[in-house]
Residue frames as qw, qx, qy, qz and C-alpha x, y, z in Angstrom:
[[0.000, 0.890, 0.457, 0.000, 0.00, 0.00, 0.00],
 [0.326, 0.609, 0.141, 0.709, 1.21, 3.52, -0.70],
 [0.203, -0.077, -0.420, 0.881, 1.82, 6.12, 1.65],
 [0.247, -0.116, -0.263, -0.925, -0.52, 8.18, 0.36],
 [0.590, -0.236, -0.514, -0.576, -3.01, 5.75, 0.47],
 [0.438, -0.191, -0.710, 0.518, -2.33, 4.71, 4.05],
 [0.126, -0.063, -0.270, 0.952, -2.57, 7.98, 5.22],
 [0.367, -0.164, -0.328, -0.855, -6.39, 8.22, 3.95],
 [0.747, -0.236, -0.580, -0.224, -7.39, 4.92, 5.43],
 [0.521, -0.250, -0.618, 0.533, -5.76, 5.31, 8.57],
 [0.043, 0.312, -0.083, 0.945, -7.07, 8.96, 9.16],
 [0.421, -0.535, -0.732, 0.033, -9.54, 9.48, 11.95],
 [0.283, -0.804, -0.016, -0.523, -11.48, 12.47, 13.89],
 [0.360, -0.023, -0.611, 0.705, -9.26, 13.19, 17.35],
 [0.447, -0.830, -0.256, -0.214, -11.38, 14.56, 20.26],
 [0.844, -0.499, -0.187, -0.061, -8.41, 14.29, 22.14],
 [0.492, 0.793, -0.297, 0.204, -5.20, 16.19, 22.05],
 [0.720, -0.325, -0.363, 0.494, -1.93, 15.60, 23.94],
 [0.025, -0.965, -0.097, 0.240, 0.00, 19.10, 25.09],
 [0.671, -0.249, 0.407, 0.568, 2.61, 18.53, 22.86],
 [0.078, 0.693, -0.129, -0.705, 3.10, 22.05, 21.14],
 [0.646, 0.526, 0.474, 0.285, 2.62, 22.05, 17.45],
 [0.352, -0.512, 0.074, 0.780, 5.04, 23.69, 15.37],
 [0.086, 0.742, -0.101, -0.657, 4.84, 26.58, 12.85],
 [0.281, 0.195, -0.812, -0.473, 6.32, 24.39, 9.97],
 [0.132, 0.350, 0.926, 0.060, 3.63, 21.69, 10.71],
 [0.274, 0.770, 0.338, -0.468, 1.12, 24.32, 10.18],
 [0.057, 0.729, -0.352, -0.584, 2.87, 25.56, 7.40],
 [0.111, -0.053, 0.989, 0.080, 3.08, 22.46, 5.93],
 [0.234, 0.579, 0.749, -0.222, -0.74, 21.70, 6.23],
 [0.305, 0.773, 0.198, -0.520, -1.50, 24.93, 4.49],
 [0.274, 0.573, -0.504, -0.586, 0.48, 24.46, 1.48],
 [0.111, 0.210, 0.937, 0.255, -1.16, 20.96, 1.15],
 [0.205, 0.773, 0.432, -0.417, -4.71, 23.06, 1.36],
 [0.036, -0.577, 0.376, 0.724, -3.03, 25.46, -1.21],
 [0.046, -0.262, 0.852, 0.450, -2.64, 22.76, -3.62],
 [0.482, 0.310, 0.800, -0.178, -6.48, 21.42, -3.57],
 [0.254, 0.089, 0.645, 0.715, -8.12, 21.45, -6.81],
 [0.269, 0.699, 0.379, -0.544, -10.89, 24.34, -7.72],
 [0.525, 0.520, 0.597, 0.312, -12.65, 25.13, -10.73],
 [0.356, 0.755, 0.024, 0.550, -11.51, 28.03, -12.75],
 [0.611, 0.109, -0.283, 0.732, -8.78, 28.76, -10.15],
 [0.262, -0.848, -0.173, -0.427, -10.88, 30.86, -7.71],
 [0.478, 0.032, -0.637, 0.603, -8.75, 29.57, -4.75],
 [0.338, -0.694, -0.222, -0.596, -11.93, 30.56, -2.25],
 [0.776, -0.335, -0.445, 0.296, -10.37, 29.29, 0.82],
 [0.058, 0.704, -0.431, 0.562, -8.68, 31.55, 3.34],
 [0.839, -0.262, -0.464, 0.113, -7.60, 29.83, 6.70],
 [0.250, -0.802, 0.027, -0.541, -7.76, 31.64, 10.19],
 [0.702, -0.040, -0.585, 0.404, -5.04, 30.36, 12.61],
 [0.533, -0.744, -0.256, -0.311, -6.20, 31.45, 16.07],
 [0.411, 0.200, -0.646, 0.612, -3.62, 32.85, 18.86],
 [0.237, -0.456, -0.744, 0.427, -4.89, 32.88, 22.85],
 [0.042, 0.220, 0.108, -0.969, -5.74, 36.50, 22.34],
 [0.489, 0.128, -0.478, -0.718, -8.24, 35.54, 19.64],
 [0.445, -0.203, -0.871, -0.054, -9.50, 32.71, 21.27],
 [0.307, -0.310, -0.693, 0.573, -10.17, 34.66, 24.00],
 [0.365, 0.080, -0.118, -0.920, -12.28, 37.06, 22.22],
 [0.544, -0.127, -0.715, -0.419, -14.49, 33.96, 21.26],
 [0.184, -0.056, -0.882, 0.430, -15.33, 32.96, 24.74],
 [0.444, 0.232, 0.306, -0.809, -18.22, 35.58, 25.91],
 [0.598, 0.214, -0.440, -0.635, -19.88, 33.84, 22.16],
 [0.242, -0.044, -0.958, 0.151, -19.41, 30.18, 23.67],
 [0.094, 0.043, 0.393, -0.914, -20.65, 31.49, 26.73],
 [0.559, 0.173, -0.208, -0.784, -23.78, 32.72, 25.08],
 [0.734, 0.054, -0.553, -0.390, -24.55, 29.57, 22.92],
 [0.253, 0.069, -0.868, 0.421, -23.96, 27.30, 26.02],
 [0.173, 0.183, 0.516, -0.819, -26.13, 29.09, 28.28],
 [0.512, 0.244, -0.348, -0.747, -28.72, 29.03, 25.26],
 [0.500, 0.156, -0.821, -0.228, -28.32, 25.27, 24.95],
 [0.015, -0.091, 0.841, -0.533, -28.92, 24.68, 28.72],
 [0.604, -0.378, -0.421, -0.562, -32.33, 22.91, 29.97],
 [0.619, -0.469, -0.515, 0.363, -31.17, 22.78, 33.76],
 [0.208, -0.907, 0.178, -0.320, -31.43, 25.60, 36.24],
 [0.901, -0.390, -0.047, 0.185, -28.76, 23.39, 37.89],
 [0.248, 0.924, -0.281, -0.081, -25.77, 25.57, 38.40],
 [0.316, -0.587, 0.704, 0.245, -23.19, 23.05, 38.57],
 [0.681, 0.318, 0.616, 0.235, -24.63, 21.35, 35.70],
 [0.238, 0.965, 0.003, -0.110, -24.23, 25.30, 33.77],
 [0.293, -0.845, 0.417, 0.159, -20.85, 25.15, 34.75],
 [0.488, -0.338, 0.750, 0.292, -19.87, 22.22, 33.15],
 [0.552, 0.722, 0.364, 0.204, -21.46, 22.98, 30.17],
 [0.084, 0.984, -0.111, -0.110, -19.78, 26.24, 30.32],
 [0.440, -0.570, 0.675, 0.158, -16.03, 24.85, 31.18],
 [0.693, 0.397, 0.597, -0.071, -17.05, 22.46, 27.89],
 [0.526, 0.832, 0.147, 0.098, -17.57, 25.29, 25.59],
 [0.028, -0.964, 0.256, 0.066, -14.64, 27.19, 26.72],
 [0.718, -0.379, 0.577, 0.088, -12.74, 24.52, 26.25],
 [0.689, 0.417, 0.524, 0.278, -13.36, 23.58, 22.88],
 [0.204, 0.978, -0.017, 0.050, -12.13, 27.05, 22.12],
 [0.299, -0.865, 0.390, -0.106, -9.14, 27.13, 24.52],
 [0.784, -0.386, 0.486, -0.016, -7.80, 23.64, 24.68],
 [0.733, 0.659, 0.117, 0.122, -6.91, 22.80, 20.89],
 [0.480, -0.360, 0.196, 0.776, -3.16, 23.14, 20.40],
 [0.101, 0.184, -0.235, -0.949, -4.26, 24.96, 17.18],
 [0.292, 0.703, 0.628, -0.158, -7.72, 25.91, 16.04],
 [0.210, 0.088, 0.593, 0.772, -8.32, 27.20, 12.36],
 [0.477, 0.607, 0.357, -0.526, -11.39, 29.10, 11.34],
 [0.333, -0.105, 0.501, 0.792, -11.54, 28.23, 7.64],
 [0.267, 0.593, 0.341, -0.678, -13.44, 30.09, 5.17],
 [0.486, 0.302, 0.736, 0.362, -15.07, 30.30, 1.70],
 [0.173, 0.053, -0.180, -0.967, -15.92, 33.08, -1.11],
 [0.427, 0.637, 0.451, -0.457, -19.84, 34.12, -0.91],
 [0.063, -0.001, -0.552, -0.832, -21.07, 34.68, -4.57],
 [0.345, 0.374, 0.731, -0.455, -24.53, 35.58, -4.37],
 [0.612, 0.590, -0.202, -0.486, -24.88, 36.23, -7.97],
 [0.623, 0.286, -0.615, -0.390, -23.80, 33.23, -8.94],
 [0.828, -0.313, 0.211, -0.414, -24.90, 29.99, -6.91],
 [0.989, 0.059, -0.048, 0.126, -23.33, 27.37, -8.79],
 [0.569, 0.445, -0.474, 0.504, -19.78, 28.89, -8.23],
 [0.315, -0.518, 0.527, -0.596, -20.44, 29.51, -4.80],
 [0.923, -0.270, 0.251, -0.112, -21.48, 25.75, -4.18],
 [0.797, 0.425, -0.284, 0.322, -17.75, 24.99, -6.35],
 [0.471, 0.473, -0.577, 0.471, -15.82, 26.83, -4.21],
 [0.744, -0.339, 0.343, -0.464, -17.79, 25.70, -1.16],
 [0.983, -0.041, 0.032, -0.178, -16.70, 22.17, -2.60],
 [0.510, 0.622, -0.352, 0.479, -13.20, 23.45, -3.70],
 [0.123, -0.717, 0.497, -0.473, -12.56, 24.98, -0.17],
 [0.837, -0.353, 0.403, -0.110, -13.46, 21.23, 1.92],
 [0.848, 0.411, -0.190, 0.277, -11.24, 19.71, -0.98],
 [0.102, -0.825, 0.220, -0.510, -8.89, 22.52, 0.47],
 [0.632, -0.609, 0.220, -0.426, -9.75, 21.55, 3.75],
 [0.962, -0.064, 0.120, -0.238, -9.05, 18.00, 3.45],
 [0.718, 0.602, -0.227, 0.264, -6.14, 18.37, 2.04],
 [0.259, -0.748, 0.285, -0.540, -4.98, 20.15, 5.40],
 [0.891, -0.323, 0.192, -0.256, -6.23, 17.13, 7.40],
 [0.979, 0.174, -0.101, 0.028, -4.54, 14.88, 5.48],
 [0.132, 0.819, -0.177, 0.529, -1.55, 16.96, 5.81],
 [0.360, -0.597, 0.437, -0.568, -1.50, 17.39, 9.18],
 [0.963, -0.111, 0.234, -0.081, -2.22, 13.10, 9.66],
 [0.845, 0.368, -0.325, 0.214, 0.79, 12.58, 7.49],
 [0.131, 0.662, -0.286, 0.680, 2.83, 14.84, 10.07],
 [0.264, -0.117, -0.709, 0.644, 1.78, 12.88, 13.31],
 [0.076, -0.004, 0.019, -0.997, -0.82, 15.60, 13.69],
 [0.010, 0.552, 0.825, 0.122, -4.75, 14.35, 14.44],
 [0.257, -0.143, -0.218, -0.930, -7.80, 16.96, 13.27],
 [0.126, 0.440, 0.888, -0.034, -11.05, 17.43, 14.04],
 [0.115, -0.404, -0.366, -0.830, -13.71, 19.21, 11.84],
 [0.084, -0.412, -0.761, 0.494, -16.27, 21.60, 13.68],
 [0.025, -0.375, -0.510, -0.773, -19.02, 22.80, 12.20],
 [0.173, -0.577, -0.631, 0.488, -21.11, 23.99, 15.72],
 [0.116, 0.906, 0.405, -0.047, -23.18, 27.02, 16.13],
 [0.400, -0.581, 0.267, 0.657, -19.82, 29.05, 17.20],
 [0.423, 0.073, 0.464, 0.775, -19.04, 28.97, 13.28],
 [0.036, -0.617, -0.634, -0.465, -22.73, 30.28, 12.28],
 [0.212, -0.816, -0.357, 0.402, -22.72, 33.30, 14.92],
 [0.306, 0.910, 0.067, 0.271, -22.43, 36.79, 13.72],
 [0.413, -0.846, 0.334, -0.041, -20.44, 37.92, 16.60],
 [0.855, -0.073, 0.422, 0.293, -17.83, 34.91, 15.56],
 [0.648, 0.534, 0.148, 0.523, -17.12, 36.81, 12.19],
 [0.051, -0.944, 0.166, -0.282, -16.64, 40.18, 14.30],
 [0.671, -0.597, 0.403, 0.177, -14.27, 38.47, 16.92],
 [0.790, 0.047, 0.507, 0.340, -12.51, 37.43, 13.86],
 [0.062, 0.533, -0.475, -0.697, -12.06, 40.02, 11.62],
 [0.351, 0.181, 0.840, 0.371, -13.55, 37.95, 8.99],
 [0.256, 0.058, -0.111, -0.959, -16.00, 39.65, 6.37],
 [0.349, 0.342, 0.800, -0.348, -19.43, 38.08, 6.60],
 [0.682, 0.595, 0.181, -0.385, -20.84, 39.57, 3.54],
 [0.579, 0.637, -0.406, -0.306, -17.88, 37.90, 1.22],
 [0.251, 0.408, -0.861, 0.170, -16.97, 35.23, 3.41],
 [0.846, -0.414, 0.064, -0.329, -18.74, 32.32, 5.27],
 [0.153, -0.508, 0.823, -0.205, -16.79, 30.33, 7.74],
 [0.859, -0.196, -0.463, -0.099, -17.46, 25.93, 6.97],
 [0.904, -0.352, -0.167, 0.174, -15.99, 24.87, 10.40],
 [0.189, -0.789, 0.561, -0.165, -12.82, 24.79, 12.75],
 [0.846, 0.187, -0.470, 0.168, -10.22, 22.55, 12.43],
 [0.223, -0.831, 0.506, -0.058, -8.72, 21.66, 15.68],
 [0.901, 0.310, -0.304, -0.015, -5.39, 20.30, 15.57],
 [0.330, -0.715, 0.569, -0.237, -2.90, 18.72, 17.90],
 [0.325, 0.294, -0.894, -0.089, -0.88, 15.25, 18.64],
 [0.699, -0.380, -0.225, -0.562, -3.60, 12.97, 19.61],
 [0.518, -0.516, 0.432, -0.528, -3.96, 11.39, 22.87],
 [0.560, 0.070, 0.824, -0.048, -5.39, 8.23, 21.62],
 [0.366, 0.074, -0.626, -0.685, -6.50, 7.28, 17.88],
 [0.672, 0.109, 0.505, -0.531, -10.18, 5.72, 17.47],
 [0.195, 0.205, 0.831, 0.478, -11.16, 2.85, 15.43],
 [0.222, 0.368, -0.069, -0.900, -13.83, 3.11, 13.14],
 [0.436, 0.225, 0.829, 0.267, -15.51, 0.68, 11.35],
 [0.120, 0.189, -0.456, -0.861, -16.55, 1.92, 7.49],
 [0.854, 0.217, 0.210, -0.425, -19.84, 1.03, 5.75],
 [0.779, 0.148, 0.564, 0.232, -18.87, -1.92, 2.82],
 [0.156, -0.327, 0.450, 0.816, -17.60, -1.26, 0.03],
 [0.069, -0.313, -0.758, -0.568, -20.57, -2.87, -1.98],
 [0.031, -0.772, -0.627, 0.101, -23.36, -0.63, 0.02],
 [0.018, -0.840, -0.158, 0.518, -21.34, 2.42, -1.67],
 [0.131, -0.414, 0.564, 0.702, -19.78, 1.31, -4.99],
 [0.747, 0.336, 0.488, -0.301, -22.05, 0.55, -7.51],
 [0.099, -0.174, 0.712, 0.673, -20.68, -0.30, -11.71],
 [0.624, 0.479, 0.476, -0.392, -23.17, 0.22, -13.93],
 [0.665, 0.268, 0.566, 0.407, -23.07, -1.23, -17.17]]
């Protein structure tokens, strides 16, 4: 089997990072595999938001928020550990990406390409970042879909929509996985 083709089959979502610092070239790295993904008529809609503690710590009050939102217990030490949760998933990530795609509201069908271009993009990143030791996990929570997220970010919101955070970091533990069959997703037709 091929590197390459290891690396796809052995890839898996981390929940679970160790604190073992991720460097600059491994990021670096990851982004020029993202660079390289393939998009139609060379829009390159991707842009990819690498988050220091200052900026993470602008996101919190927005956790915060959606947490408190989510709760259905007046129980405050059940709040709290919802809260400590969210703020986590912000804070704890050695790195956390915000990536992003070009809006085109005059033209739909290039804005669902480079919506399909940028997870190509994206994936490319992952893969990237798995060849490197390096486990990912995609997050597509409410956090991405808040206004107040594109302001804490500097991000524009009328030419940009954020698909997800990537966090990324050396994993604790890999999970297995078990796949569906191959014959209940390949079909040959004559």
């Amino acid at each position: 089997m091929s590197k390459v083709q290891e690396n796809i089959l052995t890839r898996r979502t981390i929940f679970r990072f160790s604190d073992k610092l991720v460097s600059k070239d491994c990021i670096e790295t990851a982004i020029e595999a993202a660079r390289h993904a393939p998009c139609h008529k060379n829009t390159h809609p991707w842009k990819f938001y690498i988050m220091g503690s200052a900026t993470r710590k602008r996101l919190i009050p927005i956790v915060e928020t959606l947490a408190k939102a989510k709760a259905d217990s007046e129980d405050q030490q059940k709040l709290e550990a919802l809260l400590d949760r969210a703020r986590n998933k912000i804070l704890k990530p050695p790195v956390l990406i915000a990536i992003t795609t070009l809006i085109n509201e005059e033209d739909s069908f290039r804005e669902e390409e480079d919506y399909a271009a940028t997870v190509c993009a994206l994936h490319n990143m992952v893969l990237s970042f798995w060849d490197q030791g390096i486990g990912t996990q995609w997050s597509t929570g409410s956090i991405t879909r808040n206004k107040n997220t594109y302001l804490a970010l500097s991000i524009p919101k009328e030419s940009e929509r954020i698909i997800g955070f990537i966090k990324a970091g050396f994993p604790e533990n890999t999970p297995t996985k078990e796949k569906k069959p191959i014959d209940e997703i390949r079909f040959y037709l004559p």
